[in-house]
PDB file of the backbone (N, CA, C, O) and the ligand in Angstrom, with CONECT records:
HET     ZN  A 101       1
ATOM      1  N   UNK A   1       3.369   2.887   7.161  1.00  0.00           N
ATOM      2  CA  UNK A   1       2.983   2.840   5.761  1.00  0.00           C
ATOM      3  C   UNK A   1       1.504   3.193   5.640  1.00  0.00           C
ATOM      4  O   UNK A   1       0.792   3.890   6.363  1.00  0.00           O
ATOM      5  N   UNK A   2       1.260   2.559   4.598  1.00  0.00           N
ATOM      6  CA  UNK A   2      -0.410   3.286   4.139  1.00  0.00           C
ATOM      7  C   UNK A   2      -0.807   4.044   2.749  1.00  0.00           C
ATOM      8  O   UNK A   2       0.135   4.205   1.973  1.00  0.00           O
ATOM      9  N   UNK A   3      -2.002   4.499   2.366  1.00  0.00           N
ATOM     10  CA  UNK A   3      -2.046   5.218   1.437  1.00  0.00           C
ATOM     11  C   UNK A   3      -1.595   6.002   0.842  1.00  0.00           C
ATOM     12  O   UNK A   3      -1.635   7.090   1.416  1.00  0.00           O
ATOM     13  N   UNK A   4      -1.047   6.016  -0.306  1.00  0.00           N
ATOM     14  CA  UNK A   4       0.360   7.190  -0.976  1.00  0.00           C
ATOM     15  C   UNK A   4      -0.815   7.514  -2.322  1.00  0.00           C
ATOM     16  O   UNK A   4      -1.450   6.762  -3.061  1.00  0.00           O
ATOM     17  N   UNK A   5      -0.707   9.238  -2.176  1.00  0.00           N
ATOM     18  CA  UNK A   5      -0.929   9.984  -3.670  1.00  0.00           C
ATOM     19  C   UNK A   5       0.548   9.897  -4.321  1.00  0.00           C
ATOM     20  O   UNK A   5       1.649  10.022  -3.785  1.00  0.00           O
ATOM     21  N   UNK A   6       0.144   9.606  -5.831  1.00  0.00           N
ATOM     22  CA  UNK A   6       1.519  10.361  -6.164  1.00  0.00           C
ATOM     23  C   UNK A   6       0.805  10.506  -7.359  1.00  0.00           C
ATOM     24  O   UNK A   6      -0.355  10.154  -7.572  1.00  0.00           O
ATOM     25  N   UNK A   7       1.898  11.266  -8.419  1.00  0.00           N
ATOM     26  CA  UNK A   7       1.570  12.528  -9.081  1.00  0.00           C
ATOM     27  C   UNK A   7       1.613  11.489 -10.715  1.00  0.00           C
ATOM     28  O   UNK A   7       2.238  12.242 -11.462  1.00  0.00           O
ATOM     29  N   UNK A   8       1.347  10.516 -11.345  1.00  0.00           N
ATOM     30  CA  UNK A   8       1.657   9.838 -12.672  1.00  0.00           C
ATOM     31  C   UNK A   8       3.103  10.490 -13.417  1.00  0.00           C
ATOM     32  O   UNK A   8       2.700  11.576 -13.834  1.00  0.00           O
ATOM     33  N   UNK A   9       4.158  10.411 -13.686  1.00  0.00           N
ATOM     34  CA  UNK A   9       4.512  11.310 -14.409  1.00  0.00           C
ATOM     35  C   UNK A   9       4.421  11.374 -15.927  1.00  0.00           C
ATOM     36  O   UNK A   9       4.862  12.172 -16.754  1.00  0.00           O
ATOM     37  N   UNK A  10       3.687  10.242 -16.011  1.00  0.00           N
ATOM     38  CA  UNK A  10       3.518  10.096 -17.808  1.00  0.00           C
ATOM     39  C   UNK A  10       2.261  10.547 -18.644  1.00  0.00           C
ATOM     40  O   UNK A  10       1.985  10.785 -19.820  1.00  0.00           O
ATOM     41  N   UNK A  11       1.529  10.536 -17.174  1.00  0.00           N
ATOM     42  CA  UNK A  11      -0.138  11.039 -17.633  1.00  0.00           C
ATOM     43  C   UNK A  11      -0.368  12.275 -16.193  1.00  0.00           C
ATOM     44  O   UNK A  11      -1.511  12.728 -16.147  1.00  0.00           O
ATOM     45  N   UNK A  12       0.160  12.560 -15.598  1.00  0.00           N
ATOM     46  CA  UNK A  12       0.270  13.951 -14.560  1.00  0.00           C
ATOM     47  C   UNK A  12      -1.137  13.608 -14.106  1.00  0.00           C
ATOM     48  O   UNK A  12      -1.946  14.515 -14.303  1.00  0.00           O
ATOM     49  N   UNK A  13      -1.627  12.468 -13.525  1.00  0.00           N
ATOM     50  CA  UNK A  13      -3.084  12.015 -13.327  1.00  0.00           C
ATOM     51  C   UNK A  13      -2.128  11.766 -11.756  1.00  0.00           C
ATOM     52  O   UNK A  13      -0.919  11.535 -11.745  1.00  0.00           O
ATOM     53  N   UNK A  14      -3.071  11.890 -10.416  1.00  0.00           N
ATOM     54  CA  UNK A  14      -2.982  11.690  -9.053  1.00  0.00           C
ATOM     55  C   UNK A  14      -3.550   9.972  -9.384  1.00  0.00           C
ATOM     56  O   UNK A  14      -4.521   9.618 -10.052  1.00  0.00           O
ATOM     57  N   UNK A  15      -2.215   8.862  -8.404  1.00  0.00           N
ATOM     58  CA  UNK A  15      -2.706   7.684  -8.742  1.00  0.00           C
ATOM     59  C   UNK A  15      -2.483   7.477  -6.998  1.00  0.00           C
ATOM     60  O   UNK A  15      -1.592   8.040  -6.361  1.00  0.00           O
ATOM     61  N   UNK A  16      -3.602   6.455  -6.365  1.00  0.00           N
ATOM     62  CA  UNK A  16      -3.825   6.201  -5.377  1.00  0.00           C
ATOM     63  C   UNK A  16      -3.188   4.754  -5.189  1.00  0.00           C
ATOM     64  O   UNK A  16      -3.328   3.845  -6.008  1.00  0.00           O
ATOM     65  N   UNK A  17      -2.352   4.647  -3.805  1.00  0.00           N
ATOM     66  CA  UNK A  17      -1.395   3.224  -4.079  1.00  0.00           C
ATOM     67  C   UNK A  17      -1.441   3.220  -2.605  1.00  0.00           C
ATOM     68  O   UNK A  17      -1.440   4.148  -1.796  1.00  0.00           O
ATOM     69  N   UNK A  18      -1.492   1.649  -2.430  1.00  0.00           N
ATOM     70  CA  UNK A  18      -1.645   1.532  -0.991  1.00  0.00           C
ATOM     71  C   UNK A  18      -0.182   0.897  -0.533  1.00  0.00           C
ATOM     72  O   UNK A  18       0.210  -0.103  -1.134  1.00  0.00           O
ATOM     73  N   UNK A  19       0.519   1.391   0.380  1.00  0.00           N
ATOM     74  CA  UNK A  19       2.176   0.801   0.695  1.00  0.00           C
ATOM     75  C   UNK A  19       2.424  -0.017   1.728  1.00  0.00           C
ATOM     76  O   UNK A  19       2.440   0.271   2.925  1.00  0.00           O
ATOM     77  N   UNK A  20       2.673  -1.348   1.060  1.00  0.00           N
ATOM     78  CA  UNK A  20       2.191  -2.271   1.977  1.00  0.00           C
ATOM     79  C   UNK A  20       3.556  -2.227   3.079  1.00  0.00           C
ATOM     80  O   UNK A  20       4.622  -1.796   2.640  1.00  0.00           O
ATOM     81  N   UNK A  21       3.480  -2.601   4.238  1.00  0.00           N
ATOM     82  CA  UNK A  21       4.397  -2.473   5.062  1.00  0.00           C
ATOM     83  C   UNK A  21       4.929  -3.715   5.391  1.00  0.00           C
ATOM     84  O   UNK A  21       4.461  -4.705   5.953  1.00  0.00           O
ATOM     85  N   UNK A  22       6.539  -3.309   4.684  1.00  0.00           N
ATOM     86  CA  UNK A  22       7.861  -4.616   4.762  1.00  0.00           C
ATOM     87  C   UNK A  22       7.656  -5.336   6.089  1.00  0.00           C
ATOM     88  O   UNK A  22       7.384  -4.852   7.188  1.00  0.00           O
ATOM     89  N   UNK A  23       7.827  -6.451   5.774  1.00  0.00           N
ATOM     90  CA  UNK A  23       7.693  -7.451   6.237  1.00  0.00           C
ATOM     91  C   UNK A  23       8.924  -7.764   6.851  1.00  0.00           C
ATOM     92  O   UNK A  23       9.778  -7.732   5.965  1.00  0.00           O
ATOM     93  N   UNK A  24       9.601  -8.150   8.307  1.00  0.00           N
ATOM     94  CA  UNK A  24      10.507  -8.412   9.079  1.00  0.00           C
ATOM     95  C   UNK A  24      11.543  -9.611   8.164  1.00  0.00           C
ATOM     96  O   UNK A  24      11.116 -10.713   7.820  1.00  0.00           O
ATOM     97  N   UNK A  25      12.501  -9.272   7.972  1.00  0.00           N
ATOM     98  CA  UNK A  25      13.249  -9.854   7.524  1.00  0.00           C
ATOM     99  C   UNK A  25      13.431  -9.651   5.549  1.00  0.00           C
ATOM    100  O   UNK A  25      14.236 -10.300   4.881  1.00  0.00           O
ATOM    101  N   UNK A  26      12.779  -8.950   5.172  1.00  0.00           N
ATOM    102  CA  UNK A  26      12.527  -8.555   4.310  1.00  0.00           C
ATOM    103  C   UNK A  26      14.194  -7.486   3.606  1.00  0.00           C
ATOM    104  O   UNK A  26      14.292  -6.433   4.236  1.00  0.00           O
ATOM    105  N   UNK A  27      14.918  -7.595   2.911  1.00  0.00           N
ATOM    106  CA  UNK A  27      16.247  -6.988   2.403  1.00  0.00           C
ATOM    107  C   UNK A  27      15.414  -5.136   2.580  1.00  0.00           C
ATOM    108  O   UNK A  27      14.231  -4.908   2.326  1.00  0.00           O
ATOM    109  N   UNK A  28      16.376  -4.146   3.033  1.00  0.00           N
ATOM    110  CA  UNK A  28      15.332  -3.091   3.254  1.00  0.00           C
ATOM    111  C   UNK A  28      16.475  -2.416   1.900  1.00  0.00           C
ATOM    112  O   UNK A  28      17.610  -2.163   1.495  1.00  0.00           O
ATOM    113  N   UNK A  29      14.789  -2.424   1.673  1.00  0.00           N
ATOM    114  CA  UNK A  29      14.701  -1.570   0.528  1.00  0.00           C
ATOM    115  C   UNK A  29      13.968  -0.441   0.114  1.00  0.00           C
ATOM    116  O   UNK A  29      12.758  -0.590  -0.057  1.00  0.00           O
ATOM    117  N   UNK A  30      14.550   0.810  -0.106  1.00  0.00           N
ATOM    118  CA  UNK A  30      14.362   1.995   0.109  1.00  0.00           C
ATOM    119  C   UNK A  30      13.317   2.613  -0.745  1.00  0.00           C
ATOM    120  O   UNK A  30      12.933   3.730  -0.401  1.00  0.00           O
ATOM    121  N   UNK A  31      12.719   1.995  -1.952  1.00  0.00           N
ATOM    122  CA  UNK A  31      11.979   2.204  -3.033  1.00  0.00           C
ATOM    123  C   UNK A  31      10.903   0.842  -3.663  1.00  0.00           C
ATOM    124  O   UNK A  31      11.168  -0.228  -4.211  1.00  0.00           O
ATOM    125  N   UNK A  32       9.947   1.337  -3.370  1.00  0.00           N
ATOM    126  CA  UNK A  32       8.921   0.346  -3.759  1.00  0.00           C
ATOM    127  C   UNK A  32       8.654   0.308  -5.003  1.00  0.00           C
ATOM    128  O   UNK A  32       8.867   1.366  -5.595  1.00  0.00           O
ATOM    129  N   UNK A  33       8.159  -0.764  -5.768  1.00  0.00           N
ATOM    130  CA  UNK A  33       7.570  -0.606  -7.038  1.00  0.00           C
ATOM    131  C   UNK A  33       6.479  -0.949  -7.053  1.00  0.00           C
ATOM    132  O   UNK A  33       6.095  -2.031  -6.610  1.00  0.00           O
ATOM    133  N   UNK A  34       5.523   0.209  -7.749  1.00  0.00           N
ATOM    134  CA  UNK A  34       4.148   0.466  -8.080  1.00  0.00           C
ATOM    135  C   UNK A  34       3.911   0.179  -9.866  1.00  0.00           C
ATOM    136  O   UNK A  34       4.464   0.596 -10.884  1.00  0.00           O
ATOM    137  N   UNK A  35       3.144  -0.458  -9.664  1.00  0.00           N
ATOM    138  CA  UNK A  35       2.289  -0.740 -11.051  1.00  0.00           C
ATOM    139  C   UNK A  35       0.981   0.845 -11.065  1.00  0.00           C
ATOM    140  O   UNK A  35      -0.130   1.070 -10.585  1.00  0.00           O
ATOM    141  N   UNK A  36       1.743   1.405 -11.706  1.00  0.00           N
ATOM    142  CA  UNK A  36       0.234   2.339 -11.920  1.00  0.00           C
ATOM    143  C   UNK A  36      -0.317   2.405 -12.279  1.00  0.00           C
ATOM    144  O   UNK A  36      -0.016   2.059 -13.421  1.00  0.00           O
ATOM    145  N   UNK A  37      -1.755   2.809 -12.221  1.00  0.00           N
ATOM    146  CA  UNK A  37      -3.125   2.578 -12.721  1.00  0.00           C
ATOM    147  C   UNK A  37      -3.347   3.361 -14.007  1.00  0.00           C
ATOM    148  O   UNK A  37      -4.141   2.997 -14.875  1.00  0.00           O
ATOM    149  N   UNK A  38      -2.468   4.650 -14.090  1.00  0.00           N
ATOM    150  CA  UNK A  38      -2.575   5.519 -15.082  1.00  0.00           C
ATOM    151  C   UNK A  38      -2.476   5.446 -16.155  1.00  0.00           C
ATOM    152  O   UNK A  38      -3.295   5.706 -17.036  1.00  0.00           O
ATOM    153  N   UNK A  39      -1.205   4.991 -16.227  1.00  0.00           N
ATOM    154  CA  UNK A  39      -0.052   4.383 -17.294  1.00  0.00           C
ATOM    155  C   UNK A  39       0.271   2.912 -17.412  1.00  0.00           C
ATOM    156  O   UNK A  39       1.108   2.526 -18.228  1.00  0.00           O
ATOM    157  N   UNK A  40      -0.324   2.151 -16.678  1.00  0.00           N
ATOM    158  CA  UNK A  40      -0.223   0.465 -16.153  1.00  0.00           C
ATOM    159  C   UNK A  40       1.686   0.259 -16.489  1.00  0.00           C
ATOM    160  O   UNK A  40       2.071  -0.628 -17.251  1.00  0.00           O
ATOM    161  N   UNK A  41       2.472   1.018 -15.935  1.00  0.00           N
ATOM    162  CA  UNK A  41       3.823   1.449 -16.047  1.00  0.00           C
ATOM    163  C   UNK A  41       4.811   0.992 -14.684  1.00  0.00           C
ATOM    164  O   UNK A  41       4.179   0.944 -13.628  1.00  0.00           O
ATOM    165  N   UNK A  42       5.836   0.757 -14.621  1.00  0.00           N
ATOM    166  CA  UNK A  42       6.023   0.368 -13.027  1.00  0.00           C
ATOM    167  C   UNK A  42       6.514   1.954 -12.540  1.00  0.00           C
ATOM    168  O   UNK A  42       7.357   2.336 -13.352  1.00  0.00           O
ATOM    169  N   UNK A  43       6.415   2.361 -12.127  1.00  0.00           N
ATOM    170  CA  UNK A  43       7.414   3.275 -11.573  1.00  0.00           C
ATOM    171  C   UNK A  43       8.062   2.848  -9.752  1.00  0.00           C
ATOM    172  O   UNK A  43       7.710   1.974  -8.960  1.00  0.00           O
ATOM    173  N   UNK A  44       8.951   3.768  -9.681  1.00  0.00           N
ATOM    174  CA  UNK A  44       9.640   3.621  -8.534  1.00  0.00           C
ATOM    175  C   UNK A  44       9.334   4.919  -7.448  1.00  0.00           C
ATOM    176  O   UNK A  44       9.404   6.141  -7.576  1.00  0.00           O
ATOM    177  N   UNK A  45       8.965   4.030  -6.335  1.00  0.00           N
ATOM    178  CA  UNK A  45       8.344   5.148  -4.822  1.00  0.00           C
ATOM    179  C   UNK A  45       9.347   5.153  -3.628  1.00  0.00           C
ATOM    180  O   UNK A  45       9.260   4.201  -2.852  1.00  0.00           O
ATOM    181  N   UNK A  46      10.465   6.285  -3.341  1.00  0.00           N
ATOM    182  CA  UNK A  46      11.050   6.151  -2.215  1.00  0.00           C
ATOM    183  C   UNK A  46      10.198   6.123  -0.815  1.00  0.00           C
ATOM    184  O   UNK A  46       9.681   7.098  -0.269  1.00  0.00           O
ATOM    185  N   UNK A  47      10.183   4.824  -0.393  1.00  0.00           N
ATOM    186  CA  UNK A  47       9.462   4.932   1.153  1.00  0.00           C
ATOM    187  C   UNK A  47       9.365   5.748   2.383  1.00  0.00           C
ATOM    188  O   UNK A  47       8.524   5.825   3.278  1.00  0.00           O
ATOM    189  N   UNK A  48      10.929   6.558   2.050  1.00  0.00           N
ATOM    190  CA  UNK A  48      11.253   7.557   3.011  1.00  0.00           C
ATOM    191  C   UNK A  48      10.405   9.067   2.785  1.00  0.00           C
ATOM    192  O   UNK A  48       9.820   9.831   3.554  1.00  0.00           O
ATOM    193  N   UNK A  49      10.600   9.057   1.714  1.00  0.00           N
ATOM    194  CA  UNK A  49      10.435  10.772   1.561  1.00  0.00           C
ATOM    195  C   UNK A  49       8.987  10.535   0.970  1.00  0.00           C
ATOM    196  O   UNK A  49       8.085  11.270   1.371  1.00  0.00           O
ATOM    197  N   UNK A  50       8.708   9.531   0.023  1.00  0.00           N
ATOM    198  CA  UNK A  50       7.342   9.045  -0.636  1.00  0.00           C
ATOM    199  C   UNK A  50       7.523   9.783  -1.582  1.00  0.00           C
ATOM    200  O   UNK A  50       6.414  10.204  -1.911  1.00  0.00           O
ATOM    201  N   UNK A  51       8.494  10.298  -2.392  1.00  0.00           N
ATOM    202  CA  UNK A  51       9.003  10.748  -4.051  1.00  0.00           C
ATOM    203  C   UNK A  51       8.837   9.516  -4.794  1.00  0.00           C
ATOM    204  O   UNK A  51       8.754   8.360  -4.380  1.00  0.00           O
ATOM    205  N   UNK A  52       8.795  10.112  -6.297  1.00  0.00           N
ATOM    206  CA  UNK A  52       8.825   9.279  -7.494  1.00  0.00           C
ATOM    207  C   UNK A  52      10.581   9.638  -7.298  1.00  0.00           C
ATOM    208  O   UNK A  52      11.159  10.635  -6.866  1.00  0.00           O
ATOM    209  N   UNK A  53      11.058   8.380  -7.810  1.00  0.00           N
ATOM    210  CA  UNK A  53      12.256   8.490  -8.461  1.00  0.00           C
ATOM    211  C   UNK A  53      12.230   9.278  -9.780  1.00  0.00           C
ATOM    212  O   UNK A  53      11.380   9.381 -10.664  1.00  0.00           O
ATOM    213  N   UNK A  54      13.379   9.766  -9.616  1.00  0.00           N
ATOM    214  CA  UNK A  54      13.672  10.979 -10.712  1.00  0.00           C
ATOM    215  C   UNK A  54      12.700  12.182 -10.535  1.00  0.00           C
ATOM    216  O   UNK A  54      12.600  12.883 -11.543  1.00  0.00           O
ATOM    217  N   UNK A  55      11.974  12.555  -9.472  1.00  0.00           N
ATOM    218  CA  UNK A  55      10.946  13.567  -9.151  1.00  0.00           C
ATOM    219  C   UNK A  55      11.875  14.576  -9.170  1.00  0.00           C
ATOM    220  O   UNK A  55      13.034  14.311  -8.849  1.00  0.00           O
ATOM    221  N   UNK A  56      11.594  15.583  -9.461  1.00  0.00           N
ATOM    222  CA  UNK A  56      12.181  16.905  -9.416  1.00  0.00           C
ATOM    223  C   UNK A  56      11.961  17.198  -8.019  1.00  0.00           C
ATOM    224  O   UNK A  56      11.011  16.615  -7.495  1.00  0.00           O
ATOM    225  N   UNK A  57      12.668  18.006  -7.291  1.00  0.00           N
ATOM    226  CA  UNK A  57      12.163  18.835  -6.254  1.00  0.00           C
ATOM    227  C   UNK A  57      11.132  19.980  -6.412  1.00  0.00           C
ATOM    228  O   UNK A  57      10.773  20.628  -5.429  1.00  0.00           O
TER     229      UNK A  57
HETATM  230 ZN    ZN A 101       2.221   6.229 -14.268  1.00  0.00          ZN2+
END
């Protein structure tokens, strides 16, 4: 884990989010939720690929 850019999609502003790394025993879950700084909005971060949900390709 570690520092993630991602792209705002409500204000297209680069928001800086730090991904904290799951904790052992923790239900694994594939998508983090970020409070963003942009939009103070939650959105959703797949951990795998580090996409916004609903991101376009
Ligand atoms: Zn946002």
């Amino acid at each position: 884990m570690g520092n993630l850019i991602f792209k705002c999609p409500r204000t297209g502003m680069n928001v800086q989010h730090w991904l904290e790394e799951p904790k052992p025993g923790d239900p694994a879950c594939a998508y983090e939720t970020v409070v963003c700084k942009a939009c103070t909005r939650l959105h959703f971060i797949n951990r795998d690929t580090r996409k916004l949900l609903g991101e376009r390709e």
